[in-house]
N, C-alpha and C positions, 0 to 999 in steps of 0.2 A: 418666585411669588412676589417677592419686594419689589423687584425693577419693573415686572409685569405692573404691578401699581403702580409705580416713576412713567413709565410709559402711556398707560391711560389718563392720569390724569393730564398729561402735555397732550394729550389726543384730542380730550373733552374741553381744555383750556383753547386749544388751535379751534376748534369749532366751532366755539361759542364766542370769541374773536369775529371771524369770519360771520356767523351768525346776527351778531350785533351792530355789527361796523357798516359789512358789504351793501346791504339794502339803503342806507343814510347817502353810502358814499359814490353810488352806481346808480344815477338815477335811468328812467327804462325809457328807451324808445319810443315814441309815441306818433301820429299824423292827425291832426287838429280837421274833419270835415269841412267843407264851405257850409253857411245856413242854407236852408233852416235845419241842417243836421248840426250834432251835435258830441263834443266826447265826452259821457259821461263817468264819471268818478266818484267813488265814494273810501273814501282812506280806512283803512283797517287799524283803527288805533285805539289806544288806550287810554279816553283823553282828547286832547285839545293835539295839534301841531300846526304846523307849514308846508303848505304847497308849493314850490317852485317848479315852472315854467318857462323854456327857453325854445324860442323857435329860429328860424330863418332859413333861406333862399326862396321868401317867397315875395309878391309885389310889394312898391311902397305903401301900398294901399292897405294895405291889411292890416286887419281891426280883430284884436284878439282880447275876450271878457270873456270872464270867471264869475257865474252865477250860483247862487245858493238854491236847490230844487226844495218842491214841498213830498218828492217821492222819486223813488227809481226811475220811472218813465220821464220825469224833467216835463211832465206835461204846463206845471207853473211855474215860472223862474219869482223865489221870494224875494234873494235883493242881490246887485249887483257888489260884488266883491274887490274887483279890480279889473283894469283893461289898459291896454298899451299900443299902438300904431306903427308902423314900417315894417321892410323887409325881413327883419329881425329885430328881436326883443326879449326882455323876461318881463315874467310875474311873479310876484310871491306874496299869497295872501293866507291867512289865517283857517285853518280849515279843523273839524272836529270827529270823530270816528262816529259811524252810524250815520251821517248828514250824504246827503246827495250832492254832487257839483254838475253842473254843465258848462263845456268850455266851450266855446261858439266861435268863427272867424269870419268875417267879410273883408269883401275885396280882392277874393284871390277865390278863381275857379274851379282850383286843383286841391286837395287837401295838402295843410302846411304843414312840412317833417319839424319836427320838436321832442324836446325830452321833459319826460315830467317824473320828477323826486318830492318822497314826502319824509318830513322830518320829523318824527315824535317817536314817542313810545308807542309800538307797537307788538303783536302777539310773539313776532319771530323772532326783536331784539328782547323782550324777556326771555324768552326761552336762550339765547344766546349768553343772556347774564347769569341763569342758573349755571347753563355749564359751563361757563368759564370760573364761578364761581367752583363746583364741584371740580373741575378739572386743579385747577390751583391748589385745592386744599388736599387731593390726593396722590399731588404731585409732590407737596410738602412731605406730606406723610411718610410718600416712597425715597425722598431725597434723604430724609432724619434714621428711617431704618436701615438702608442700605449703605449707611456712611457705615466706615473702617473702625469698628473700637477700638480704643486704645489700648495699647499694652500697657501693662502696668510693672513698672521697672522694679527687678528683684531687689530687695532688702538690701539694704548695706550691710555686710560683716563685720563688728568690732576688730581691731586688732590682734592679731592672731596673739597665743599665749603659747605656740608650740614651738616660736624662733628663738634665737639666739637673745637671752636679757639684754634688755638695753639699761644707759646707765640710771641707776638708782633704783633699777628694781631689784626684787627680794630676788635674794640665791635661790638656786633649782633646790628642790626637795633631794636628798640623800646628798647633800653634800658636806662636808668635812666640818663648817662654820657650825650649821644645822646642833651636826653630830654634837658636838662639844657643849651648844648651849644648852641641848635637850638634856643633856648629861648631867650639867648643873644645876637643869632647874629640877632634874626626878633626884638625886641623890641627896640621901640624909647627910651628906656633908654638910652639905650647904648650910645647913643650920649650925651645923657647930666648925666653923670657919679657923675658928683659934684653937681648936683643939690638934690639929697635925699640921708638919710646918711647909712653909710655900715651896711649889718646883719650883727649882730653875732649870731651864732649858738647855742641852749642852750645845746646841745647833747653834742657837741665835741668840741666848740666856732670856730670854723673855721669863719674866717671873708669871707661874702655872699657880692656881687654885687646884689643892691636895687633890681631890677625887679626878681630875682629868687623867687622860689617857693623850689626845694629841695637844700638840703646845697652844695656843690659840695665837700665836705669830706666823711660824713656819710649818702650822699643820701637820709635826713631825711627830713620831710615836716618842714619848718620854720614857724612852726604856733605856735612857742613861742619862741620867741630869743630876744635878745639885741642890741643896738646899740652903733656903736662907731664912 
């Protein structure tokens, strides 16, 4: 459904491209009569634009004018517009949507091959501009949904607590260090420190606070030491 969108809208953008451009930039084939005929035109705009006219292979003689009509039939030319002489030429005069033109040639017997382009706003480059308009923005659309989300990268872990202590951290729970001070800090010894006299150690002689059980040196059971 998303790229179905990405895909229309470059569909309706490429149209309305083409839609608005091609008619400006292609102008149409045309054959300019001898008088008293005439080819007439009336621009399809929106507005004001330009006619351009370009003819040749026809004699030097040839006289090509661009009149302004009072109606579709061109039965009254209102005012002369522009006009140019030789085998080849342009014109480019000012012309308005809804007005009549007649282009008229003398001098040449045959009708004269020419192309004529009009340049303004007209019905078929607005509608070109809505959808290139509409194509663009649902091309957006499908380009912003269809994009890849990002992953979002797992949390970092703290430093694990289940390795080996490193230095200056606290001893593992149930170890020997532990034992001793817990020992010190629950026993009613402790408060009466001068009343039984210090271990001494026989291992290492480290001198023991009475209530212990291991040396606090050599971690060793005090079940043969000294006194001091």
């Amino acid at each position: 459904m998303r790229r179905g969108l990405l895909i229309v809208g470059i569909v309706l953008l490429l149209l309305g491209v083409i839609a608005a451009a091609v008619p400006m930039a292609l102008p149409a084939s045309t054959s300019i009569p001898p008088s008293p005929s005439a080819l007439i035109e009336s621009p399809n705009l929106l507005g004001s634009g330009t006619l351009n006219l370009h003819w040749s292979g026809a004699s030097d003689q040839t006289n090509v004018t661009v009149y302004e009509c009072d109606s579709s039939a061109c039965a009254n030319l209102v005012s002369r517009l522009g006009g140019a002489t030789g085998s080849s030429g342009s014109i480019s005069v000012p012309v308005s949507g809804g007005t009549w033109y007649a282009i008229t040639e003398t001098g040449s017997s045959t009708p004269v091959s020419a192309t004529l382009g009009i340049v303004g706003l007209t019905t078929l480059v607005v509608i070109g501009v809505i959808l290139a308009v509409l194509g663009a923005v649902l091309a957006l659309v499908g380009m912003r949904t269809t994009a890849k989300p990002r992953v979002a990268e797992p949390p970092r872990s703290g430093p694990s607590t289940t390795g080996s202590p490193s230095m200056g951290s606290a001893p593992a729970a149930g170890s020997a260090s532990d034992s001793h001070i817990m020992e010190a800090a629950a026993s009613p010894a402790a408060l009466t420190a001068g009343s039984r006299p210090t271990l001494i150690c026989a291992h290492c002689g480290a001198a023991n606070e009475p209530w212990l059980t291991n040396c606090r040196k050599c971690q060793r059971t005090l079940t043969s030491t000294g006194t001091g």
